[in-house]
NUVEX-616952 format. One record per residue (C-alpha): residue in three letters; x, y, z. Coordinates in steps of 0.1 Angstrom, whole numbers, plus 5000, padded with zeros to 4 digits. Layout:
<rs>
alaXYZ;...
</rs>
This chain:
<rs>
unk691376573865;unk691876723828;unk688376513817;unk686876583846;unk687176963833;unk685776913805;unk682976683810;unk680076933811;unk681177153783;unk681376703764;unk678376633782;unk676176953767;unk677276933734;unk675876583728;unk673076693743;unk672877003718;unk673476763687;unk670976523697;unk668576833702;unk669476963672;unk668876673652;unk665776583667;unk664076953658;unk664976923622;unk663576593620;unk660276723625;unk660977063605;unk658376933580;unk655576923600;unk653277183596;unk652477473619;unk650777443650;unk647577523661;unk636076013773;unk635175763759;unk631275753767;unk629275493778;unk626475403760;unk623375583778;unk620075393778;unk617475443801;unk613775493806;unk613975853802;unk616475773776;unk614775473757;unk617675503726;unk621675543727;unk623175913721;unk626475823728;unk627975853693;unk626376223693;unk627776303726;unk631176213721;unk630876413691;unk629376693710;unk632276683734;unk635276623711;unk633976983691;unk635277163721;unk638377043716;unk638977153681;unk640977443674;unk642177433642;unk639977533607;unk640777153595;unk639576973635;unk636677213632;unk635877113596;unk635876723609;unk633776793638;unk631176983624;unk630976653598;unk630976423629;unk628176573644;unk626076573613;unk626476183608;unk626176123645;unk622776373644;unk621376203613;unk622275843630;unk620575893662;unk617576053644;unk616975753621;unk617575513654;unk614975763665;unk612975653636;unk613375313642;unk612775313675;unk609175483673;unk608475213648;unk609474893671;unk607175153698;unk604075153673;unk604174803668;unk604374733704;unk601174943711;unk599174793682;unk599974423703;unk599974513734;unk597074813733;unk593274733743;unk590774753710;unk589575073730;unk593175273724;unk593775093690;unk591975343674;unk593775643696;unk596775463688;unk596375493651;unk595375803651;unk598375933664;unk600475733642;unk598475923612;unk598876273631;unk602876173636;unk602776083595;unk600876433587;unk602876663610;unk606276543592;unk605076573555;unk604176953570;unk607676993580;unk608876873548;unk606277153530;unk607777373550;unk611577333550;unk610977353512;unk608777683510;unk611877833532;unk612278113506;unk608578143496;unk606978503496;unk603278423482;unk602078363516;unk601978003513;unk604777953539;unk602578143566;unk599577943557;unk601777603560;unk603377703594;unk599977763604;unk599077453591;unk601777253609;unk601377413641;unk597777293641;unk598576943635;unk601376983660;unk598977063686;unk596376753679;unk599476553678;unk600376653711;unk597076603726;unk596176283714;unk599876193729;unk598876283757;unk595576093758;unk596975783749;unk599775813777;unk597475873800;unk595275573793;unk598175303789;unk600475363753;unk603375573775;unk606275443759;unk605775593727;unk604375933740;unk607875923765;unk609675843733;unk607576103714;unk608876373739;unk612276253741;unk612476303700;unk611376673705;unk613776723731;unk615876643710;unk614676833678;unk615277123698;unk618977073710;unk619377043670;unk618677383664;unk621077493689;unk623577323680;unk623177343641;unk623677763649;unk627377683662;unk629177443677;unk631377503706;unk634877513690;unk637977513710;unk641077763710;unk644377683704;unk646377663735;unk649577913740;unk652977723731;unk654978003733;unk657577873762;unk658977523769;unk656877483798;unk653477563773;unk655177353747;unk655077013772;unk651577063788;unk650177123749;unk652176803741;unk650776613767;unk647276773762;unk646976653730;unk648176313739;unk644276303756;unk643076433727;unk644176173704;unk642775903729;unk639476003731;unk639576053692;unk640475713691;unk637975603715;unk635475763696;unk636475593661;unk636575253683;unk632675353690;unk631875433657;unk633175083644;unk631474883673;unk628175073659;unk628775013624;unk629474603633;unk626274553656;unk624174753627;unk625274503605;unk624374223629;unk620874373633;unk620374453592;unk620974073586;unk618573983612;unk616174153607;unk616474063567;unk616073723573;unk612873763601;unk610974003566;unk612773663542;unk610573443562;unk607573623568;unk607173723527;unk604773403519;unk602673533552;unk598873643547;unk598773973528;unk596074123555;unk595974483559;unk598074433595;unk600574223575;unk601174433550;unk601374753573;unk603974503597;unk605874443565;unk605674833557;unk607374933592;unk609974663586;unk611274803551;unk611375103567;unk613774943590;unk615774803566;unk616375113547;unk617275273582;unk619775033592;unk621275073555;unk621575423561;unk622675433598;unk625375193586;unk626975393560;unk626475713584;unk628775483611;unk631075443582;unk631475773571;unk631875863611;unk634575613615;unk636275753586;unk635876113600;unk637576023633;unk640375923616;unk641076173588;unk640576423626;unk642976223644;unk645776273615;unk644976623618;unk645976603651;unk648476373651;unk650476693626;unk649776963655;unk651076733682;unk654476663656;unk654577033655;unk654377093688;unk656876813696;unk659277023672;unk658777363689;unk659477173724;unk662876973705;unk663877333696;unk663277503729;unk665377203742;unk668177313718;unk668677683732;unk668777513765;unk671877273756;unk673377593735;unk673177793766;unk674477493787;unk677377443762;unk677977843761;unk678477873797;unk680977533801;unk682877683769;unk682778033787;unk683777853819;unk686877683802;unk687978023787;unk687678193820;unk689577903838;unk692377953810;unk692578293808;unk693578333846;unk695478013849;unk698578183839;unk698778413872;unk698478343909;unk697378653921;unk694878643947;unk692478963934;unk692478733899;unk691678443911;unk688478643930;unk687778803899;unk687778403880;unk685578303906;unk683178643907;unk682978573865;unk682478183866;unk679178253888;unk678478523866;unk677878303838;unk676678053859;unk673578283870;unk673178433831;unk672678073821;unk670377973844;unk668178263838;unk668378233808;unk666877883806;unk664078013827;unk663278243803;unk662977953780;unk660977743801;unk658277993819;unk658578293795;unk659078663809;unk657378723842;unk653778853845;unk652679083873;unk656179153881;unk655779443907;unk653379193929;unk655578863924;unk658879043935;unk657479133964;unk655978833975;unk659478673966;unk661478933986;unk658978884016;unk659278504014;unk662978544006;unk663578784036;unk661878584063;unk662778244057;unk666578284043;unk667478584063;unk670978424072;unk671978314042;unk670978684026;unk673178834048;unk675878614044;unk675578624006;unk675579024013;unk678778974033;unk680278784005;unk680379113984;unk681979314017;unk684979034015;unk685279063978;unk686079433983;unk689479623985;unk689079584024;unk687679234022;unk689878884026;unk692378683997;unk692978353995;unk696178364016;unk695478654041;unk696078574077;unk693478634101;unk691278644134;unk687378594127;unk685778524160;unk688278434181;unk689978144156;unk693178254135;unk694478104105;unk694878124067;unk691978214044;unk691577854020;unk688177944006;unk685378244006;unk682478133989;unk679278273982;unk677878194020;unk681078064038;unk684878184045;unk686977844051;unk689977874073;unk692977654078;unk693777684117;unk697277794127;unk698677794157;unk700578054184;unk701278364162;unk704478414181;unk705378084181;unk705477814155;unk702677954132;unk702277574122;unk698877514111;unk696477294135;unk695077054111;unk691277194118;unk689277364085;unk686877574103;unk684377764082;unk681978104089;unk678878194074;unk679978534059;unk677578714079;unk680478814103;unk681479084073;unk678479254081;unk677279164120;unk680679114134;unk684079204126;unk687579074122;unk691179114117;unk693579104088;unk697079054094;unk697879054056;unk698779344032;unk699479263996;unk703379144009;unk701878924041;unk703579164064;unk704479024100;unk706579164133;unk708178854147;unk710778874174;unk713778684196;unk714778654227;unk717578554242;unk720278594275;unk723378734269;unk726578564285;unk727578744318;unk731378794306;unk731579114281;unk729979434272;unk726079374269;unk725379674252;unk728279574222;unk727079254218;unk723179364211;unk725079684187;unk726279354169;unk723279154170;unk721579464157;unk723779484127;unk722779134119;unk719179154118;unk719279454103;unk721579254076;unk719478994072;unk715579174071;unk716979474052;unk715779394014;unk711779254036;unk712179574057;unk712479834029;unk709379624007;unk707179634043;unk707680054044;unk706880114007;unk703879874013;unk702580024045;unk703780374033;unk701080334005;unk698380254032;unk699080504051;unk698980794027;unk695780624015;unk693680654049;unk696380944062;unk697380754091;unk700680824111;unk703980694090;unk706280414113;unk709580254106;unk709779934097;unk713679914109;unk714079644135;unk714779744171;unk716679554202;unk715879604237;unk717679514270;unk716079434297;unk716579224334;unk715978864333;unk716478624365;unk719178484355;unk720978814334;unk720079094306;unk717578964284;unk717779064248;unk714679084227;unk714679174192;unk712179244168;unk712179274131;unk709779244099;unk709478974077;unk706978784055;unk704478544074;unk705578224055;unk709078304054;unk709178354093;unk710378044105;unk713178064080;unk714478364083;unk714078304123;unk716777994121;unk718978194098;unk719078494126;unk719478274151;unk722378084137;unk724178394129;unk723878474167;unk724978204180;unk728178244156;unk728678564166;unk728078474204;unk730678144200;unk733778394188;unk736578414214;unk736378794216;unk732678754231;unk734078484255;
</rs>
């Protein structure tokens, strides 16, 4: 029984220490702040996937450092798809000059030539940026010209037969466009609240994604990086073999657009490099908020085994400090602290795990309402609980009648009153065996009757026939001096108990003196007496009267 006390006060402070340890073994981390599929289609002729993963992990950033990272991902994974771009128009070109009747050669290289001119003008122009001669207005003008040739022979040539390349062509100025929104700001994320436990373990969790779609995305980036590779060295040995070809003007040009290629493929593959590398230095950075998070939700952890470990420590203390006295108002008064804690503690660990309330006014009174309709029993028996724990309530002890049943108050809890049934009050007063228990509403609804003062007060009484030979009246004088004898020390306690009630609620004084009456019985006088005694002393002081009785009745001057 002694370690079954003090198991939960044992069982909370391993818990603290294990807390405790576990949130200064991440005190030095530092303060906190989908995997796509590749996408290739005829609308789409080239993969973005590496850009949209990029795209789609920025909004997650909310630190200076992820932002940093993501801005450099999106740049590699821009300049990537722009040189697959590149390469792509150039496998598009050569396709047309095959596949393209003599008719639209011509068209064909024309456009080719327009597409060469119009990005030397954007060159010119990116580098007059800060030009104020004039020659940056006559450029623009210049480009826009060329822009608008180069869209029109586009269009001729998808109209008679070369679409792919014009579909590409617009695809590239989509997304030329969607650069220069993006290149004004990416969208950043914020950093989530982690404020309360409850914050602490969604962030946790949160960034649990995070890291797997970082990691998904490096996993990409690698995947590029090794079929780049695989293409480069392809591709290298295809221009190796084709070096000792004719040197015709279509040769040469073939072998032009392949170099190209080659350089591009270098490039892209040190861009999926550097992107790998990105996605990891970002997914250490990571990695340190989620540590830091993990140590705000290890400490949050803590206060709740401290509180735990307060209120079993404060539960022991109470237990101790009232141990030493069995006085039914104390033992209330243990039981009325021990939930006191009890409630504090659990309180305060909401507080730790949901923070203070918002919207209080609205959320107590949809709580009320919920609280009054569904659980309107149990609030008025919890109600009634407080109406027995006042100076006209119930002890543990007091004798009573609560609907009908009598018996001796065992328990009041915080929605029940446990009885121990007794028997006939005027006869045995043994109890019945039967615990029967009440919602405490009756305090409130109902009613019931305490037979108990502080001394457990109780009129019991005799009766008995008196022998036919001798003087009746004599004979009860004497029995009279006996009780009185033996009830006088409970007699005078009951008066200076009851006196105190009375003068309390001013009620009419009565004697507690016992009295004997004679009356006619069938078969003689019949002598009842009644005295005062103490409820669990009754049966005993009953034999003890009774024996004297008979001793007196058995003399030979009563014969």
């Amino acid at each position: 029984m002694r370690a079954r006390t003090y198991l939960p006060a044992s069982v909370a402070a391993i818990l603290l220490i294990a807390s405790v340890v576990a949130y200064y073994s991440t005190r030095d981390a530092p303060a906190p702040g989908a995997k796509a599929a590749p996408r290739v289609s005829p609308e789409q002729p080239v993969d973005t996937s590496l850009l949209e993963n990029a795209i789609g992990l920025a909004t997650l950033a909310a630190t200076p450092e992820e932002q940093a990272q993501a801005h450099e991902a999106w740049r590699l994974a821009d300049h990537e798809l722009d040189l697959h771009y590149a390469a792509a128009m150039i496998d598009a070109q050569q396709e047309a000059s095959r596949r393209l009747p003599p008719a639209l050669q011509d068209l064909s290289r024309q456009v080719t030539q327009l597409q060469s001119q119009v990005d030397a003008d954007k060159k010119r122009v990116d580098g007059l940026a800060k030009d104020t001669t004039g020659e940056l207005e006559r450029a623009q003008a210049q480009l826009e010209l060329e822009q608008d040739q180069l869209d029109a022979k586009t269009e001729e040539l998808a109209r008679k037969g070369g679409d792919r390349r014009a579909r590409l062509q617009r695809v590239i100025q989509q997304h030329e466009a969607s650069d220069k929104i993006a290149d004004q700001g990416l969208k950043f994320g914020t950093l989530p609240p982690a404020g309360t436990m409850n914050e602490q373990f969604r962030a946790w969790l949160s960034l649990a994604g995070y890291m797997g779609r970082l990691h998904d995305a490096w996993e990409q980036a690698r995947a590029r990086n090794s079929g780049l590779k695989t293409e480069s060295a392809q591709l290298r040995q295809q221009v190796s073999g084709r070096s000792e070809a004719s040197a015709s003007a279509a040769g040469l040009h073939q072998m032009a657009d392949q170099q190209k290629k080659l350089a591009g493929f270098d490039q892209r593959i040190e861009d999926t490099k550097e992107l790998s590398d990105a996605y990891q230095a970002w997914d250490a950075i990571v990695a340190n908020r989620r540590l830091a998070v993990l140590h705000l939700l290890q400490g949050s952890l803590a206060q709740i085994m401290a509180i735990l470990l307060a209120a079993a420590l404060l539960s022991l203390a109470i237990r101790s400090i009232y141990s030493h006295t069995d006085h039914r108002r104390i033992h209330q008064l243990r039981v009325i602290s021990r939930i006191a804690v009890q409630v504090a503690a659990v309180l305060l660990i909401l507080l730790i795990i949901f923070g203070p309330p918002r919207q209080v006014s609205t959320m107590i009174g949809l709580i009320t309402a919920g609280i009054t309709v569904v659980m309107k029993d149990f609030i008025v028996a919890f109600f009634g609980w407080f109406t027995l724990m006042g100076n006209n309530g119930l002890s543990v002890g007091d004798w009573v009648e609560i609907e009908g049943v009598s018996g001796e108050v065992i328990e009041i809890g915080l929605l029940k009153t446990v009885l121990l049934e007794m028997g006939n009050w005027t006869e045995t007063g043994h109890p019945t065996g039967r615990r029967v228990a009440f919602p405490n509403s009756f305090a409130i609804e109902g009613h019931f009757f305490n037979f108990s003062t502080s001394g457990q007060w109780l009129w019991d009484e005799l009766r008995l026939t008196l022998p036919a030979a001798g003087d009746p009246y004599a004979t009860a004088e004497q029995i009279r001096e006996i009780v009185e004898q033996q009830t006088q020390a409970d007699a005078a306690a009951a008066a200076k108990d009851w006196e105190r009630v009375t003068q309390h609620y001013r009620a009419r004084a009565f004697s507690a003196a016992p009295t004997v009456n004679l009356r006619p019985g069938t078969s003689g006088l019949e002598l009842v007496v009644r005295y005062i005694t103490r409820a669990p002393q009754r049966n005993a002081v009953k034999s003890k009267l009774f024996q004297a009785i008979v001793d007196l009745l058995r003399k030979p001057s009563m014969a």
